[in-house]
C-alpha positions in Angstrom: -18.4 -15.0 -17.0 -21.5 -14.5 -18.8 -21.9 -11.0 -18.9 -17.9 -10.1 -19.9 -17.5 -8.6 -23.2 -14.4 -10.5 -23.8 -15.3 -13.7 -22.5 -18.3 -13.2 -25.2 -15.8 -12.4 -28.3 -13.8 -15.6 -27.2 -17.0 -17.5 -27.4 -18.1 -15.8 -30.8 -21.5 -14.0 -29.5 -19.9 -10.6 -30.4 -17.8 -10.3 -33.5 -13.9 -9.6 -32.7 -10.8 -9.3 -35.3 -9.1 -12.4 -33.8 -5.3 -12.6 -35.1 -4.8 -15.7 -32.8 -5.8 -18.2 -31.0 -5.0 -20.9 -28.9 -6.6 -23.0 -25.9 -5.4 -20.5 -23.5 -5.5 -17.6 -25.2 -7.1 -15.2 -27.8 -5.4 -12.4 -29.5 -7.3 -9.5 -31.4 -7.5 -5.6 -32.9 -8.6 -3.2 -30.8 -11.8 -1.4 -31.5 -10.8 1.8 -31.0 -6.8 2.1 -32.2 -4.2 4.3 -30.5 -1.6 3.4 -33.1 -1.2 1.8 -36.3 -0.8 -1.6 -34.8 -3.2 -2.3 -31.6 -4.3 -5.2 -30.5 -5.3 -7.1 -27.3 -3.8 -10.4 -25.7 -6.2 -11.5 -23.2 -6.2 -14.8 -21.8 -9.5 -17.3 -21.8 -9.5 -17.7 -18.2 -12.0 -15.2 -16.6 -9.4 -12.9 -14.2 -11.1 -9.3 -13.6 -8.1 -7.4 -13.0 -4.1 -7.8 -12.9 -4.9 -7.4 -9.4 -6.6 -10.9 -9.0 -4.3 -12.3 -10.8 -2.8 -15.6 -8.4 1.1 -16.5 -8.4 -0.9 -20.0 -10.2 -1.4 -17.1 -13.2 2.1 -16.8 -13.4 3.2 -19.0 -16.1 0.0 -17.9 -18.1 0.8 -14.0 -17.5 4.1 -14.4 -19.0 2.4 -16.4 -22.4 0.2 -13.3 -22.9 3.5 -11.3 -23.0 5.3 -13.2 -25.2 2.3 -14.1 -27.6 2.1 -10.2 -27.5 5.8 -10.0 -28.5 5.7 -12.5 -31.0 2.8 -11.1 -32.5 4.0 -7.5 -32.9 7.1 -8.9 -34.9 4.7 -10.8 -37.3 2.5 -7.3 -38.0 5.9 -5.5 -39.1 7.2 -3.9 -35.7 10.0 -6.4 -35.0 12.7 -3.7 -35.7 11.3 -1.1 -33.6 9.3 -2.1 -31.3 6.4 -0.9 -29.1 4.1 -0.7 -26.2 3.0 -3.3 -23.7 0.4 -2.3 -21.2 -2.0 -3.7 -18.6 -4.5 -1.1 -17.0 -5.6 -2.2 -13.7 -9.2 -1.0 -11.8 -10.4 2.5 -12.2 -7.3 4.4 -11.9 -5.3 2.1 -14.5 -8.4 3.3 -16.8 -9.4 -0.4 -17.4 -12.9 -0.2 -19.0 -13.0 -4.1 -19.5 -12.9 -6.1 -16.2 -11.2 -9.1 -17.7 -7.9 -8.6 -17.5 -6.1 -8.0 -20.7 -2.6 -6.6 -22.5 -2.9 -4.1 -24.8 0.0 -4.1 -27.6 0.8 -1.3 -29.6 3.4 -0.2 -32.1 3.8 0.9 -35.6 4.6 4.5 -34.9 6.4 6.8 -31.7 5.0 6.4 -28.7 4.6 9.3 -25.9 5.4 9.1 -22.6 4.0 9.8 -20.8 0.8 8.5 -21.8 -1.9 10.8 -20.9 
């Protein structure tokens, strides 16, 4: 989608921290971190919401998760753990409309969140 913010870092118009990559999907910091490790697992497909997501996303849902996972362990938070979420719409507070998995760990979360 040409006017998606993250379909535009995946393409390299707008500068992202990328910690991975693949044909599928693209992994990088968040902007604006809520803990010491944040980052975002977002898949190169254009789907706006978890919502529009088709049982045909299935297989490519649960690689976000465990690139997420896998991820997490390699920046230090393999013992511990932390946070896996997917906002959804307007009262998930997603401000993106490209669906995406936020990842966070490195300290005590809250719950709940806010």
């Amino acid at each position: 989608m040409s006017d998606c913010l993250f379909c535009k870092i995946i393409a390299g118009e707008i500068p992202g921290k990328k910690i991975y990559e693949d044909d599928e999907i693209y992994a990088f910091h968040d902007i604006s971190p809520q803990a010491p490790v944040h980052f975002l697992v977002v898949p190169k497909k254009h789907i706006p919401t978890l919502m529009d997501a088709s049982l045909d996303d299935a297989a490519l849902l649960g690689r976000l998760v465990h690139k997420g996972q896998e991820l997490l362990a390699s920046l230090g938070c393999a013992q511990k753990g932390g946070r896996f979420v997917f906002n959804c719409k307007e009262d998930g507070m997603q401000t993106v409309p490209h669906i995406h998995l936020h990842v966070l760990g490195g300290r005590t979360l809250l719950w709940p969140p806010g």
